[in-house]
N, CA and C atoms as a LAMMPS dump frame, in Angstrom:
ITEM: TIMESTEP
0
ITEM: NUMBER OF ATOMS
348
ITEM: BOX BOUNDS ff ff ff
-5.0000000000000000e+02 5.0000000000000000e+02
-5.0000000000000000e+02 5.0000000000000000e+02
-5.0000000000000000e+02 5.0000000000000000e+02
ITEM: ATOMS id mol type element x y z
1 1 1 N -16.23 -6.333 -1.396
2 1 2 C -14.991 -6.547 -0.678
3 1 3 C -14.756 -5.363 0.261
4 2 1 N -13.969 -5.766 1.398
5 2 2 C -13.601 -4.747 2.375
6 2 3 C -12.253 -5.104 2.705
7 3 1 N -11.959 -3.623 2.164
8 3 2 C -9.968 -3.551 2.895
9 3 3 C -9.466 -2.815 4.325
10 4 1 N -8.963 -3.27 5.147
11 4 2 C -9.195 -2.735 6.465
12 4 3 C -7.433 -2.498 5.986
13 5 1 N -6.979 -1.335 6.717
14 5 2 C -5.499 -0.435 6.263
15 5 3 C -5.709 -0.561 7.451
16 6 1 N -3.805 -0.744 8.26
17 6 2 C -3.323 -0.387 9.564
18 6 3 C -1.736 -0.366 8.822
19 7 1 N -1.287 0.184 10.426
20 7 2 C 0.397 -0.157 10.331
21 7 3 C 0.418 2.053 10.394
22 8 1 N 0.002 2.555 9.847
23 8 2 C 0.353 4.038 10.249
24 8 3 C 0.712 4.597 11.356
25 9 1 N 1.489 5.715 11.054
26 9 2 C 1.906 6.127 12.356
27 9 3 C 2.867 7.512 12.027
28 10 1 N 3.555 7.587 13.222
29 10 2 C 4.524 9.255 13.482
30 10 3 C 6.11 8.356 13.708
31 11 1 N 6.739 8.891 12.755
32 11 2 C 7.991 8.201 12.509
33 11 3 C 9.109 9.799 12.198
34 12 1 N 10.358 8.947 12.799
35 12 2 C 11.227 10.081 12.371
36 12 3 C 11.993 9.981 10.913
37 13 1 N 12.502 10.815 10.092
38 13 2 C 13.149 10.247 9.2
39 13 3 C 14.419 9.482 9.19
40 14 1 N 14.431 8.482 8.807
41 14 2 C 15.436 7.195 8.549
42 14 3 C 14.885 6.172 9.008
43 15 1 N 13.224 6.161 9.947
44 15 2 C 13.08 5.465 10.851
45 15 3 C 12.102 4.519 9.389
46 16 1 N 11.795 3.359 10.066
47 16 2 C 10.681 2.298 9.297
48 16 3 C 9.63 2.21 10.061
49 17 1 N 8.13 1.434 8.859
50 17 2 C 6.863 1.492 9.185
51 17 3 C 6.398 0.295 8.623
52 18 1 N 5.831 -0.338 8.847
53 18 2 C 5.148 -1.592 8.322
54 18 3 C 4.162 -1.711 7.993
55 19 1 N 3.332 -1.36 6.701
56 19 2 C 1.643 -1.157 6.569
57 19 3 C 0.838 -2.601 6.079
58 20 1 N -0.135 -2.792 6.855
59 20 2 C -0.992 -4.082 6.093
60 20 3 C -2.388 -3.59 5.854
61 21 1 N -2.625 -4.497 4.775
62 21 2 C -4.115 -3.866 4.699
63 21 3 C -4.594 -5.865 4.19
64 22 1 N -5.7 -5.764 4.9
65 22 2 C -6.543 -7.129 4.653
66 22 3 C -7.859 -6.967 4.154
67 23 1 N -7.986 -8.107 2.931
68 23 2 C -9.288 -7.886 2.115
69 23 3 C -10.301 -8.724 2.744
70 24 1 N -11.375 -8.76 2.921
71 24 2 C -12.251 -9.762 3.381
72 24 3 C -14.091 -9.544 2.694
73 25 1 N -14.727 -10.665 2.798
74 25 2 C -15.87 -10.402 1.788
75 25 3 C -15.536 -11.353 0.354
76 26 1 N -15.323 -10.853 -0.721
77 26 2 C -14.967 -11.437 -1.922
78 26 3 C -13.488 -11.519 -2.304
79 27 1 N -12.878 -12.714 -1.85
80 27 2 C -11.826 -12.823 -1.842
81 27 3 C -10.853 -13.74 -2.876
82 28 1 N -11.647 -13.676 -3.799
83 28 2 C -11.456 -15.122 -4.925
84 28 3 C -10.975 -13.845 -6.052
85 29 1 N -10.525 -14.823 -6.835
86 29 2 C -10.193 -14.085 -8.491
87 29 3 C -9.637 -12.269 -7.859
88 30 1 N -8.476 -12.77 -6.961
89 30 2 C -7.873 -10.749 -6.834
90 30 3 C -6.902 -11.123 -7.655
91 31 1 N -6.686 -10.277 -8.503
92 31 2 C -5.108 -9.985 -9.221
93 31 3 C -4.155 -9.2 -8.877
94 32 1 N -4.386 -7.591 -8.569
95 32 2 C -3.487 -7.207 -8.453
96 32 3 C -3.914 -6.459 -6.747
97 33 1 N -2.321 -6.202 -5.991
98 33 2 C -2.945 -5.47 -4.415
99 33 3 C -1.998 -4.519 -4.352
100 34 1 N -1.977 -3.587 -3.903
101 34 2 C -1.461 -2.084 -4.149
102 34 3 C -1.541 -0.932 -2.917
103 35 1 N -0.473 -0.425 -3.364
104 35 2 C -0.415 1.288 -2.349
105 35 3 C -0.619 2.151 -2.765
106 36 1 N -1.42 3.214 -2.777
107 36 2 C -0.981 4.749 -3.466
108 36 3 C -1.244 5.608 -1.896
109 37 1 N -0.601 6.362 -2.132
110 37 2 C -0.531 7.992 -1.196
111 37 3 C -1.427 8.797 -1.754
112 38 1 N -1.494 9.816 -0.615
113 38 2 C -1.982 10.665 -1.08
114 38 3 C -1.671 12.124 0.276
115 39 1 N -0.373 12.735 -0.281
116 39 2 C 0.409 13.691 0.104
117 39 3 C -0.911 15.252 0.163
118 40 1 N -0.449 15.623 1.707
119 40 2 C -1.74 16.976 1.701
120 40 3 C -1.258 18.137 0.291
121 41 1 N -2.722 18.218 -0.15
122 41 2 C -2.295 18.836 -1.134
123 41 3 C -1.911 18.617 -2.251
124 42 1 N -1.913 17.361 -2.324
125 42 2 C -1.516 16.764 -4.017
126 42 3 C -2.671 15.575 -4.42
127 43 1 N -2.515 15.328 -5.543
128 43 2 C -3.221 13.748 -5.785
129 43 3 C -2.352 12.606 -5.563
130 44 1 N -3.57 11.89 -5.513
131 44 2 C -2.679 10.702 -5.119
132 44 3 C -2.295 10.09 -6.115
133 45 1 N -0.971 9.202 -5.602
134 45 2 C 0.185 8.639 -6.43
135 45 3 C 0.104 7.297 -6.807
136 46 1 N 0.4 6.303 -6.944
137 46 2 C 1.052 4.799 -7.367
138 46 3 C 2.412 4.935 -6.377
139 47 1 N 2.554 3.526 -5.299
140 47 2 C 3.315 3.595 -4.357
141 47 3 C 4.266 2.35 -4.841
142 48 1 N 3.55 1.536 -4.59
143 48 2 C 3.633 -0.205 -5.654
144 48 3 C 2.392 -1.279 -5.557
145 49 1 N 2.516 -2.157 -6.127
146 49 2 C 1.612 -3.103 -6.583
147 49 3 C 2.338 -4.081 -6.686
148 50 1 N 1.96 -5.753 -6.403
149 50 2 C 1.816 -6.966 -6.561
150 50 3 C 0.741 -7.952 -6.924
151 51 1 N 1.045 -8.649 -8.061
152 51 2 C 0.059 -9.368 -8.684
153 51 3 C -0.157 -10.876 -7.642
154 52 1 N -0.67 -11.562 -7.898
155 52 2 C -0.767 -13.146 -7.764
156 52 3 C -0.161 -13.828 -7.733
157 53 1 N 0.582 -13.585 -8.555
158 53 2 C 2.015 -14.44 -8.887
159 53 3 C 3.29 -13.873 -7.943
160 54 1 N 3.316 -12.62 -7.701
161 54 2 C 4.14 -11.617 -6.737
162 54 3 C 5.334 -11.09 -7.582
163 55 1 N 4.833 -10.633 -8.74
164 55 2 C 5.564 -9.914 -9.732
165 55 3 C 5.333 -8.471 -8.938
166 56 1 N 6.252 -7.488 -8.507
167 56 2 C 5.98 -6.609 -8.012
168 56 3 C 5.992 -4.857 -8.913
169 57 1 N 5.779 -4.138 -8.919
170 57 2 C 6.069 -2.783 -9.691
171 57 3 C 6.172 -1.891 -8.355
172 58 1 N 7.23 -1.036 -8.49
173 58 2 C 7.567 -0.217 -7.655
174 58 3 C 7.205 1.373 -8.293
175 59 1 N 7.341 3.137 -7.32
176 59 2 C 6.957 4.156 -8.228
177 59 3 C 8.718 4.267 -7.991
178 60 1 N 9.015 5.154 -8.68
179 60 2 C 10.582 5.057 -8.656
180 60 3 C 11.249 5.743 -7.096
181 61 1 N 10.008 7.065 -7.037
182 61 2 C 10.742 7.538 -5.824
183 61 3 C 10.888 6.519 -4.389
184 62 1 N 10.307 5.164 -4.163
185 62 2 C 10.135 4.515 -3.313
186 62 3 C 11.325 2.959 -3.631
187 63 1 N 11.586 2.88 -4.899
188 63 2 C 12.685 1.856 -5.383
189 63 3 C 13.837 1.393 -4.645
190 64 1 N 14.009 0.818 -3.618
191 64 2 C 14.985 0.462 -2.679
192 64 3 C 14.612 0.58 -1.523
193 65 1 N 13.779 0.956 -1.14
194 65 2 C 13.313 1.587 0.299
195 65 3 C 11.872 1.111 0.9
196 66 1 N 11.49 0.903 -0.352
197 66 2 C 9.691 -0.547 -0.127
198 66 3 C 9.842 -1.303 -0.386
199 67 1 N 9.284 -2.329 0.229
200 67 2 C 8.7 -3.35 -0.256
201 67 3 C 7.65 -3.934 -0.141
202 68 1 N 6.992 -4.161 -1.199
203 68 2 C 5.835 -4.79 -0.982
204 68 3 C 5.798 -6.633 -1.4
205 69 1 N 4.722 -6.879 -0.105
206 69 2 C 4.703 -8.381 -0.032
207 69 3 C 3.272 -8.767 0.03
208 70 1 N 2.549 -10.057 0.564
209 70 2 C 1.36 -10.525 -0.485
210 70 3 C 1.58 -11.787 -0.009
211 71 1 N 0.125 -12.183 0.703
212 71 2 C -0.086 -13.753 0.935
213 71 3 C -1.547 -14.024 0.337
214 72 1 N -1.718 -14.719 -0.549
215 72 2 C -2.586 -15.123 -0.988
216 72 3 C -3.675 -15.874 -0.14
217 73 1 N -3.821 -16.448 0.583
218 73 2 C -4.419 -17.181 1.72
219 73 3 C -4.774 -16.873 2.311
220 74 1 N -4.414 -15.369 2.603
221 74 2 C -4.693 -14.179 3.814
222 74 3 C -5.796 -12.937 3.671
223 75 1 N -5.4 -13.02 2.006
224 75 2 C -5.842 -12.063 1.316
225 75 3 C -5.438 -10.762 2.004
226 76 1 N -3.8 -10.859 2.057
227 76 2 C -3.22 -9.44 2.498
228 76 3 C -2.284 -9.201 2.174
229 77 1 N -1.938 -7.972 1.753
230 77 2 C -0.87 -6.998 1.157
231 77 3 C -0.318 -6.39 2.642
232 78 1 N 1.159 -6.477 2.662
233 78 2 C 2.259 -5.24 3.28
234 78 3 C 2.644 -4.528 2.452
235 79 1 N 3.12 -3.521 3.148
236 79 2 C 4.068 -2.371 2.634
237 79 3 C 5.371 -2.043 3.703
238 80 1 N 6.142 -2.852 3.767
239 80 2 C 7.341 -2.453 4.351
240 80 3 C 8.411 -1.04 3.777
241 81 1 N 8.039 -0.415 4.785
242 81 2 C 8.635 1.062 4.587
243 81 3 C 9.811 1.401 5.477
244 82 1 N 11.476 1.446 4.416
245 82 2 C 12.408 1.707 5.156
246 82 3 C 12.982 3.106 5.229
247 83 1 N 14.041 3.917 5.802
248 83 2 C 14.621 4.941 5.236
249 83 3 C 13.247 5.824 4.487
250 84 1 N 12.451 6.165 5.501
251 84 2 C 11.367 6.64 5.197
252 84 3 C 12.445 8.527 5.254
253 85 1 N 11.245 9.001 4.151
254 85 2 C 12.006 10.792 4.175
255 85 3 C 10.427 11.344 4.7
256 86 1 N 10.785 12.337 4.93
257 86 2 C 9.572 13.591 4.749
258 86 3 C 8.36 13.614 4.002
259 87 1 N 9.07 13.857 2.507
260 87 2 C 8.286 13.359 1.526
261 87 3 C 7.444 12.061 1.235
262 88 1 N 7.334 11.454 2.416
263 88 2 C 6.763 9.926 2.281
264 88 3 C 5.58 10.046 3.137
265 89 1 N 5.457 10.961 3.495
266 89 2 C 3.778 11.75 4.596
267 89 3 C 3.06 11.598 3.808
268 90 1 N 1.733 11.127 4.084
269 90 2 C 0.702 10.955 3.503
270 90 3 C -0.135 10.238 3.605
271 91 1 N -1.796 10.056 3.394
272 91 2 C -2.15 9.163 3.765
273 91 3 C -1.841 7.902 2.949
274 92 1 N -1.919 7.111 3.162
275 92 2 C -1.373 5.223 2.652
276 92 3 C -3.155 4.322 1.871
277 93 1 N -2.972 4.356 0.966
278 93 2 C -4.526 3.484 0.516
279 93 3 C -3.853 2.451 0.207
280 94 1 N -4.587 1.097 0.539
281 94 2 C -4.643 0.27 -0.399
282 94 3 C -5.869 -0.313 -1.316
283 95 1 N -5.267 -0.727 -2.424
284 95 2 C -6.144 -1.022 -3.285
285 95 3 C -6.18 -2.452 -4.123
286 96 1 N -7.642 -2.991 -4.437
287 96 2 C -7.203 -4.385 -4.966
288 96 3 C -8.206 -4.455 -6.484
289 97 1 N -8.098 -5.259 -7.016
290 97 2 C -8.404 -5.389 -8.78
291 97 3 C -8.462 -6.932 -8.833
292 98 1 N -9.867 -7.072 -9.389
293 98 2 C -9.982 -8.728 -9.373
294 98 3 C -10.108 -8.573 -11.076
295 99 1 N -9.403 -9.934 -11.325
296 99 2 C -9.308 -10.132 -12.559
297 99 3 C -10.82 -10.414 -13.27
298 100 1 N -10.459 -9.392 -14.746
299 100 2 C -11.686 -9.184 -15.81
300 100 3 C -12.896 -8.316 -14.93
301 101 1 N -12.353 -7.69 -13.516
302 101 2 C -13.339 -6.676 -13.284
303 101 3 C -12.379 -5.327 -13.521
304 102 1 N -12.252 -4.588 -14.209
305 102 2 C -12.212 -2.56 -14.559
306 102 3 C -11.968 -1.999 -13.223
307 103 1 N -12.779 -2.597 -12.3
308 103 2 C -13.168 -1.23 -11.272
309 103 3 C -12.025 -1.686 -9.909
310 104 1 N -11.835 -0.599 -9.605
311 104 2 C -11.122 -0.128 -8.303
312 104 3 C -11.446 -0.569 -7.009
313 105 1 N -11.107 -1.353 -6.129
314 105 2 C -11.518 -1.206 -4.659
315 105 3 C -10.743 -0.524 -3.673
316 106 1 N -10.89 0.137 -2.7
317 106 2 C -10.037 1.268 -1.702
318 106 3 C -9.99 0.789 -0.577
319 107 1 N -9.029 0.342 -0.079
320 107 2 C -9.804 0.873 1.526
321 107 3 C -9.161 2.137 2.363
322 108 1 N -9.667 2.36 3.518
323 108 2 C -9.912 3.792 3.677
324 108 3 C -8.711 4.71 3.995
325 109 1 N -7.423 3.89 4.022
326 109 2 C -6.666 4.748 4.076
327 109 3 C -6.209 4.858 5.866
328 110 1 N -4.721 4.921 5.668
329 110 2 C -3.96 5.008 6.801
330 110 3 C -3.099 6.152 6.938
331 111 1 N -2.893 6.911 8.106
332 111 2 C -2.086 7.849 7.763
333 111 3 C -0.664 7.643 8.316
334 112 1 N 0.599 8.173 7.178
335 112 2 C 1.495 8.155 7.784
336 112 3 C 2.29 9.549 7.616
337 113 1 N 3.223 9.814 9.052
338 113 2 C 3.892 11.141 8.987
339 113 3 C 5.271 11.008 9.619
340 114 1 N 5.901 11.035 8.56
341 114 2 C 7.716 11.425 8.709
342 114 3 C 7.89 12.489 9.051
343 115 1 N 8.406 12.963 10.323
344 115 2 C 9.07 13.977 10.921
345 115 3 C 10.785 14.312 10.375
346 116 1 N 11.236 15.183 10.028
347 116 2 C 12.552 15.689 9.537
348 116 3 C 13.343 15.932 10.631
């Protein structure tokens, strides 16, 4: 599978960003599709995730202010990013998990940077 990440960019704070990332290649049996960051200088985080069904999990610091959405047909995940802060710099991965496979898929990552 291949995840192609867009939607990054140079934003001010309060401003919004819209991230998509599209899977293509093996696109059958995905379960879960996902964000994590990864802030300079830190590891990377859990942003949110949506299953199949579009049960969503949020990380708390992002709880009101993301959302993540999911078309099955498309085989693509958003990340609608509002009331973006500072702290929300970083690069953007997404990631997908096909059911009864363990392993991780990435793709390469988008960067985004909130200006204060």
């Amino acid at each position: 599978v291949q995840l192609q990440a867009s939607g990054g960019g140079l934003v001010q704070a309060g401003g919004s960003l819209r991230l998509s990332c599209a899977a293509s290649g093996i696109i059958r049996n995905i379960n879960l599709m996902g964000w994590y960051r990864q802030a300079p200088g830190k590891q990377r985080e859990f942003v949110a995730h949506i299953s199949e069904a579009g049960s969503t999990t949020y990380a708390d610091s992002v709880k009101g202010r993301f959302t993540i959405s999911r078309d099955n047909a498309k085989s693509t995940v958003w990340l609608q990013m509002d009331s973006l802060k500072p702290e929300d710099t970083g690069v953007y991965y997404c990631k997908l998990n096909y059911y009864l496979d363990p392993r991780d898929y990435w793709g390469q990552g988008t960067l985004v940077t909130v200006s204060s």
